[in-house]
N, C-alpha and C positions, 0 to 999 in steps of 0.2 A: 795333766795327769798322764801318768805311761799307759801303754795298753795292758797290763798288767791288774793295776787299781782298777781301772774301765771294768775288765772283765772280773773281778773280784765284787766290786761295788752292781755289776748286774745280777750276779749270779744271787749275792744276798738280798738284793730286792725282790725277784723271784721268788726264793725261798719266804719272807716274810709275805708277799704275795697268794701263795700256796696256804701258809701259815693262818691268814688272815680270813682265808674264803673255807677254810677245814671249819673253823671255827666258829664262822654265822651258819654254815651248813649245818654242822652238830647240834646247835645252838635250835635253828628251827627242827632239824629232825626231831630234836627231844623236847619240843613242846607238841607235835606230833603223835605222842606218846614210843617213839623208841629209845631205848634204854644205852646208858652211857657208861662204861667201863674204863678204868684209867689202867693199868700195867706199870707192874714194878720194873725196874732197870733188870735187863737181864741180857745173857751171855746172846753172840750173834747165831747162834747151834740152836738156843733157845727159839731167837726169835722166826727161823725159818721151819720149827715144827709147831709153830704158834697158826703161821701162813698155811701151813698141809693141814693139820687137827683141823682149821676154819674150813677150808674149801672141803672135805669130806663130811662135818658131821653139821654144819650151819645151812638151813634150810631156807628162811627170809634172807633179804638183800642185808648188806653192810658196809660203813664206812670203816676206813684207817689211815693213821697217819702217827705214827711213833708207835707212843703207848697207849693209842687215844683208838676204843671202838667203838659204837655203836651200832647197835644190831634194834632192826627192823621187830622183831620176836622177840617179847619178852622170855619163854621158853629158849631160845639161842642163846638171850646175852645170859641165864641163869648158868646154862650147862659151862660154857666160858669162861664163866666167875668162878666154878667150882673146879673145873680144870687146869687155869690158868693164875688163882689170885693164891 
């Protein structure tokens, strides 16, 4: 294989890597009792006032990864749902 493939073929192992450990993580948080929010496709303007709204008005801890959050606060992930779904 070229080094091309090499680094193609690592970078999406990673990736499904990342993918894989987002996902038992969620998976036990929200047996835990934190709440799991999914997100519709939206514009990249969208998704970096998505990032500013969290870090100001999100007071428990939270994951992310896409569309994918989970908030620690059921209170958090509600205001989120309502501002964001």
């Amino acid at each position: 294989m070229s080094n091309l493939e090499d680094e193609v073929i690592n970078e999406m192992s990673k990736k499904l890597c990342s993918e894989i450990d987002f996902s038992i993580l969620t998976e036990m948080l929200c047996e835990l009792g934190w709440r799991k929010i999914i997100l519709s496709p939206m514009t990249m303007e969208d998704s970096y006032a998505v990032d500013e709204w969290t870090k100001k008005h999100v007071k428990g801890h939270f994951e992310t990864m896409g569309l994918v959050w989970v908030f620690e606060y059921e209170e958090d992930a509600n205001w989120f749902a309502l501002r964001w779904l």
